[in-house]
VMD Tcl script that draws the C-alpha trace (Angstrom):
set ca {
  {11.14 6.16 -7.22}
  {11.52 7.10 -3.36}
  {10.16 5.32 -0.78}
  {8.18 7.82 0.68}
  {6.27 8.50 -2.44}
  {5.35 5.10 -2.73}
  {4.34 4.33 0.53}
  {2.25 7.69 -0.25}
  {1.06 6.60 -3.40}
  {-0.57 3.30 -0.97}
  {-1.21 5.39 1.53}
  {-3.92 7.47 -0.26}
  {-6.49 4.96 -1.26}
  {-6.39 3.33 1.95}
  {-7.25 6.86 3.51}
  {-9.81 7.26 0.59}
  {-11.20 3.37 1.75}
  {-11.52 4.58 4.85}
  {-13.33 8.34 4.11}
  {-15.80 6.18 2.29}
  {-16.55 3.62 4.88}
  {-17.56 6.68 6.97}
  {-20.02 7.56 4.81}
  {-21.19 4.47 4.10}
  {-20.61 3.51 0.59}
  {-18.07 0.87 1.67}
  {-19.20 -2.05 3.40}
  {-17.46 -3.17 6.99}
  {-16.90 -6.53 5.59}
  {-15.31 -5.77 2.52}
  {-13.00 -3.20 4.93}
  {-11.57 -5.35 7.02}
  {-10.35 -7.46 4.20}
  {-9.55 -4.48 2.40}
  {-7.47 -2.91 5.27}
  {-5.68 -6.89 6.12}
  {-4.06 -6.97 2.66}
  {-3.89 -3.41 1.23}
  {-0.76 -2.59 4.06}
  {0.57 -6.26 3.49}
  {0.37 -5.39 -0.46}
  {2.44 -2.35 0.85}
  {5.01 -3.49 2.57}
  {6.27 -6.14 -0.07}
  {6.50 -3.87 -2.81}
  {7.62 -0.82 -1.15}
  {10.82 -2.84 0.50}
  {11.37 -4.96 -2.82}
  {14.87 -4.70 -3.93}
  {15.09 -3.62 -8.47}
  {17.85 -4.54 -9.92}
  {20.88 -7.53 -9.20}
  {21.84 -7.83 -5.86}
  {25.36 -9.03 -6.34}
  {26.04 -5.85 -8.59}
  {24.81 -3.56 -6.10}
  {22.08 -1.90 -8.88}
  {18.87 -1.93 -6.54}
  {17.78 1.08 -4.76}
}
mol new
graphics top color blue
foreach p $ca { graphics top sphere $p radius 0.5 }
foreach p [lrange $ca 0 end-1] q [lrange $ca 1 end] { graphics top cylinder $p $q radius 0.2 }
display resetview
């Protein structure tokens, strides 16, 4: 799977968090926590290597 479409793929609910803070039905507490580890979350698995390093098989 690219990249891109995974960052996309935890891009969206954090967009979707966000939408429905604005309106409320999210709390500002839950949020903050919310938007501290959803990116961190992101970051790990979208740079994780699959496969054997030594053979060269990750993306």
């Amino acid at each position: 799977m690219s990249r891109y479409i995974l960052a996309l793929y935890w891009a969206l609910p954090m967009l979707g968090l966000a939408i429905l803070n604005v309106y409320g039905l999210v709390s500002d507490d839950m949020m903050k926590v919310v938007l501290a580890v959803l990116p961190v979350l992101a970051v790990i698995s979208i740079n994780r290597r699959q496969g054997c390093p030594k053979v060269g098989t990750g993306n």
